[in-house]
C-alpha positions, 0 to 999 in steps of 0.5 A: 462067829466068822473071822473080821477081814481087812478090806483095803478100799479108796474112799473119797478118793483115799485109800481106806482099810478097815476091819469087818465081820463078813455080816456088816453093811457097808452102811454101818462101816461108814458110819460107825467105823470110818465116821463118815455118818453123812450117809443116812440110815432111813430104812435098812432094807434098801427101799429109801435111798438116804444110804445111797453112795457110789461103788465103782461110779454106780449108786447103790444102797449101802444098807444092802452091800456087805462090806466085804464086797468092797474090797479093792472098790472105789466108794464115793460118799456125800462126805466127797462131793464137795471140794475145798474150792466149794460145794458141788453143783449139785450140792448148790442147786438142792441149796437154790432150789430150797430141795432139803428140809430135815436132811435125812434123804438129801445126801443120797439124792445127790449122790443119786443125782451124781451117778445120773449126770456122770451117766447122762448129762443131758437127763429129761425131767422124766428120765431124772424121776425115773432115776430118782424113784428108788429115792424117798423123801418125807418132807420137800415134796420131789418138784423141787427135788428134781429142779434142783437136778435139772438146775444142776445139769444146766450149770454143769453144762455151762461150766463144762470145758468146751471140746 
């Protein structure tokens, strides 16, 4: 058995350490060491997307990250989307667009639909399917999935500070 290492990381924007076996996703540390278990396990070969979090501002299956690969990175997890003034714009329109049902899929939508608006705020309706497509759900149908993005840019747009 190899040797646990320390990994020092910033998760939601604190600074973490936690103990790993070098073999262990970044999935499991989240949500059996750090409890941070909003981040969903559907398929644990990367072809879902409901463990989707962001390293170092990209999306990526957690399921397939070794923790170790984490060390000095910055993890964003559905756990750091909202803020204590409310949920994010995001988070709203998945709610006004009726987007979720068993929950399952949503955090990794919308920590996929955050990487996509960081990167381009102005996304058309099938540049935001293409981004998305790694992202599965069972249950909502993704019409309402992809509003709720659409919905989320528009009204990131219009609270954005004027330049």
């Amino acid at each position: 058995m190899a040797k646990k290492r320390i990994i020092t990381t910033t998760i939601n924007g604190r600074e973490e350490q936690f103990l790993c076996e070098p073999r262990q996703t970044l999935l499991e540390v989240l949500r059996d060491q750090l409890d941070l278990t909003g981040t969903k396990e559907g398929c644990a070969n990367g072809n879902c997307g409901a463990c989707t979090v962001l390293l170092d501002g990209r999306a990526v299956d957690s399921c397939l990250v070794l923790a170790v690969e984490c060390e000095g990175a910055q993890l964003d997890t559905i756990e750091g989307v909202a803020s204590s003034e409310g949920l994010d714009v995001i988070q709203q329109a998945f709610l006004e667009q009726a987007a979720l049902q068993c929950g399952v899929c949503t955090p990794g939508f919308i920590m996929s639909a955050k990487a996509l608006l960081a990167e381009n705020p102005d996304a058309t309706e099938e540049e935001i399917r293409f981004y998305l497509a790694g992202n599965l759900c069972r249950c909502t149908g993704y019409d309402k999935i992809i509003r709720a993005v659409q919905q989320a840019a528009t009204d990131r747009q219009a609270t954005a500070p004027a330049t």
